[in-house]
N, C-alpha and C positions, 0 to 999 in steps of 0.2 A: 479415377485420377484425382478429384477432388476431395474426396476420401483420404488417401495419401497424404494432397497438400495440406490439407487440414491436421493429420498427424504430426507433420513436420512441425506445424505453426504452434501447435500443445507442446512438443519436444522443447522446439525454443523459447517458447514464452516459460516451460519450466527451469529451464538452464539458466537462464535472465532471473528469475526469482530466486534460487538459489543462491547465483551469487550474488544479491540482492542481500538477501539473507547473511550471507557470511560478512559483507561490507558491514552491514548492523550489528555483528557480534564482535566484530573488530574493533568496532567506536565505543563500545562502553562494557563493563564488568557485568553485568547482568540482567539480559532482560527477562521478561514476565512471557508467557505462552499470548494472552490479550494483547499487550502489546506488541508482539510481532504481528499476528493476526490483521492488525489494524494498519502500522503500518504496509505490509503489503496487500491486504484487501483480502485473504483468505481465512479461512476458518483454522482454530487451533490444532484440530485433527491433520489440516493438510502443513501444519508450522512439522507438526512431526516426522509427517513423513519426507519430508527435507532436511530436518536434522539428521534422520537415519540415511540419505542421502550424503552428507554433509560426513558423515563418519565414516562410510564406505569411501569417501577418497581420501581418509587420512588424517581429517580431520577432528581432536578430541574435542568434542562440543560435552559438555556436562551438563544436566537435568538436574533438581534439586525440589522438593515441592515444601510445603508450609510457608510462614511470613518469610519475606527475604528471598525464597526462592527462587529459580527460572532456569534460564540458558544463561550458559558462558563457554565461553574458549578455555579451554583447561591446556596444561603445559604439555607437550608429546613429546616422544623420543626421538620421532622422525620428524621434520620441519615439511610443513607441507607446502605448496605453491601461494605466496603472498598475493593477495589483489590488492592493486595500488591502482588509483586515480591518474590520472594526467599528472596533475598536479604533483602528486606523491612520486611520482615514478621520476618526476622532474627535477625534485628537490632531494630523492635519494640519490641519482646521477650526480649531481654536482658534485654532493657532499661526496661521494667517492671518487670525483675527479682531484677534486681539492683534499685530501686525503692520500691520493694515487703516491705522492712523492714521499710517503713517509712508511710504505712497506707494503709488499704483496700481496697482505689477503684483502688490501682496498683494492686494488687493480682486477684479481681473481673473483670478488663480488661484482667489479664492475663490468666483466667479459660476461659472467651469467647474467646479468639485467642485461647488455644490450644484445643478447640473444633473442630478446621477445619488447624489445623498447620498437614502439613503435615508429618507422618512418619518418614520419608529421612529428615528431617531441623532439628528434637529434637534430634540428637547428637550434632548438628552444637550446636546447642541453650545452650544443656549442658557445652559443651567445652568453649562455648566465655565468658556466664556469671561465669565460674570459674576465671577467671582472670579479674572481676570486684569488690573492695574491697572499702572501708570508711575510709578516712584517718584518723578520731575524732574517731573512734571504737564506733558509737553510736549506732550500731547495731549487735545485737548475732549473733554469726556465725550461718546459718543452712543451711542444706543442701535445695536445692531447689527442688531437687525431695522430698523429705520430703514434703513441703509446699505442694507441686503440687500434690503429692497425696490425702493431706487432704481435699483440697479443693475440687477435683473431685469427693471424697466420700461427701463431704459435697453435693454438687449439683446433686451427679445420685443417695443420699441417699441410700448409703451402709453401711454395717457394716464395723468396723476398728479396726487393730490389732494392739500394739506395746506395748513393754517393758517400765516401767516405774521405777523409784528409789521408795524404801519403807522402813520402819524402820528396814524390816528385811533383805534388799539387793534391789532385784529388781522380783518385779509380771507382769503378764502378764496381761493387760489390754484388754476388750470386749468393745468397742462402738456404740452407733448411734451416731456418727460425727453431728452437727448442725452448729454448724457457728465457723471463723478463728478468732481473735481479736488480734488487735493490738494494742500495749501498751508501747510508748516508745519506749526500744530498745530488747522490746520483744514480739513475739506470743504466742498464748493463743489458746488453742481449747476449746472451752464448747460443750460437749456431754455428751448423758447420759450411766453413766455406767451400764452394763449390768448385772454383778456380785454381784453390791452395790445396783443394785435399786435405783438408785437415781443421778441428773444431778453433775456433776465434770467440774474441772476446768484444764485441765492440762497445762503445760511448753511444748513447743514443744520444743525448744533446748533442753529439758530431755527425748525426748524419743528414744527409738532404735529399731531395727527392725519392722520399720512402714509398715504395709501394707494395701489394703484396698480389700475387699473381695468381694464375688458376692451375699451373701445376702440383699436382699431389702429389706425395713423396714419401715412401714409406718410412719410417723411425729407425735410424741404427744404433747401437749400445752407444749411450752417451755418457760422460763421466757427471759428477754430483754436479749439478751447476752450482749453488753458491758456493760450494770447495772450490771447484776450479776457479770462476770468475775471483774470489777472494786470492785466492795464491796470485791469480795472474794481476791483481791490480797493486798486490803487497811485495813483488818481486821480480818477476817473468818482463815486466815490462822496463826493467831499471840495468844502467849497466853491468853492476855488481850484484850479486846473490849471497846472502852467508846465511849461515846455521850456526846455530847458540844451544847447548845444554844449558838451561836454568836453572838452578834449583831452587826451585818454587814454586807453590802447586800453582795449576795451571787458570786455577779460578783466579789468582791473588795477580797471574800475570797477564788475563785479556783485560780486566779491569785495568790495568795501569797502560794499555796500547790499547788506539782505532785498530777495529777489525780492519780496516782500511791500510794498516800502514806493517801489519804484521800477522800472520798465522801462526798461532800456539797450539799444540799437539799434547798431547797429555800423555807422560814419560814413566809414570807411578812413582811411587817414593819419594813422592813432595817434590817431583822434578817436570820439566817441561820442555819440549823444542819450540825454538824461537827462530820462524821463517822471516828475512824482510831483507830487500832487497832497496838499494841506495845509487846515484851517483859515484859516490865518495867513499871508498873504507872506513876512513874515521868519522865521517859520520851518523854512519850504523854503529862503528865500536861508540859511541859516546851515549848513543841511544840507549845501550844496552846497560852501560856503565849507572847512567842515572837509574835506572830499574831499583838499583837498592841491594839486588841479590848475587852471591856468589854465581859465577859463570865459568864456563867454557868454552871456546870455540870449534864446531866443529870443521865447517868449510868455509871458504877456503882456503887454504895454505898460506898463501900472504898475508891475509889478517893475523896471524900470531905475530908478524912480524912489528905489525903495526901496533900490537898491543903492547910490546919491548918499547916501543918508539914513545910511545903514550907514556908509558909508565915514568919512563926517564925524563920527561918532560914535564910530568907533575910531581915526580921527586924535584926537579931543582928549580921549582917553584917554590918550595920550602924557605922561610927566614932563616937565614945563617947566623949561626953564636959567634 
């Protein structure tokens, strides 16, 4: 039995020196076979056989021998598992919380760190990114456990609960959570709701008492999220809808609209549809008007009326002779 434990205790003490090892080749460009030696207290024959360790999980560690030569970390194709410190691990959370509001692959980096973020750091992590803010306010306040919940139901695919605003106050919303979107200086969750039968769009700055539960829920065809969530925040949500042929390529025409305020479709022939939905008919037709480019209306049928209307109204505007 002691024999054994003794195995184990070599096992670990080699795992420890390892990544002992890899910590040291992460802090500098090059070191020497003597000086790793030294630092870790083993001889250079056993630096090797931890290198070839070190390369068996993935790791491109690079040999080099004459002046200048040693170990170094060379570039790979496949990213292997980073080891980060307390410290490190604490200060890349932030910066990805504080990040989180300006697009999804800081949120999606920060669902895989807190996969393996240890217990003990996610108060630290709470604490620091509160006193990390945006001077331009180009970003909704939200809480970050908020986010950080969604996204977790979003990836262990669980059900999700929270209060939402409704005509008649505020309802309690059932989910399967599908994907986070971002838009601007706001998030978006698309899931489908459970009670409606049908996929939703909501505000994550609007919801309250989030939580995300232990039922599992298998995946059903869902449409593109940021196409959906985008149509529904540029149209679906507003009394009126209309559709525009533009003739204008369709690069020339998201550049002059917030993806926020319209959907642009690419029509070929230096032409484009222009989704965007309004309060007001003339205030979509005037939106369109300043574009710059020749148009058409497609839907809906009263807009052309409205376009007569317009028109005759900016002829006798005109200075009379």
């Amino acid at each position: 039995m002691s024999g054994t434990v003794g195995d184990m205790d070599d096992e670990r003490g080699t795992t420890e020196r390892v990544l002992t090892l890899l910590g040291l080749l992460q802090q500098r460009a090059v070191w020497t076979g003597p000086e790793l030696g030294e630092r870790l207290g083993v001889t250079p024959r056993t630096i090797r056989r931890d290198v070839e360790r070190l390369r068996a999980l993935g790791y491109p560690v690079q040999a080099s021998n004459g002046v200048g030569g040693g170990y170094q970390l060379g570039p790979g194709h496949d990213m292997p598992p980073l080891l980060l410190d307390d410290e490190e691990a604490i200060a890349t959370a932030v910066s990805l919380l504080a990040g989180a509001g300006s697009g999804e692959a800081a949120l999606r980096a920060l669902t895989k760190l807190d996969r393996v973020l240890p217990a003990r750091l996610r108060q630290e992590v709470r604490a620091l990114s509160g006193s990390v803010v945006a001077f331009d306010g180009s970003r909704a306040p939200i809480d970050p456990d908020v986010l950080m919940t969604l996204a977790r139901a979003c990836r262990d695919e669980v059900e999700a609960g929270f209060g939402y605003p409704s005509s008649s106050g505020s309802t309690q919303r059932r989910v399967e959570p599908y994907r986070l979107v971002a838009s601007g200086r706001r998030w978006y969750l698309l899931a489908y709701d459970l009670d409606r039968d049908d996929w939703r769009t909501f505000r994550v700055d609007r919801m309250t008492e989030v939580s995300a539960r232990s039922w599992r829920f298998r995946p059903r065809p869902a449409p593109d999220a940021a196409a959906y969530v985008q149509e529904n925040i540029a149209s679906r949500v507003y009394r009126h809808q209309a559709r525009f042929l533009v003739h204008a390529p369709a690069s020339v025409v998201r550049a002059q609209i917030p993806a926020s305020a319209a959907v642009v479709r690419d029509r070929g022939r230096s032409r484009c549809e222009v989704v965007s939905g309004a309060g007001d008919l003339d205030f979509l037709l005037m939106h369109v008007v300043v574009l710059g480019h020749a148009f058409e209306v497609i839907e809906p049928v009263e807009l052309g009326e409205r376009c007569r209307v317009l028109a005759e109204r900016l002829l006798g505007a005109l200075p009379r002779n």
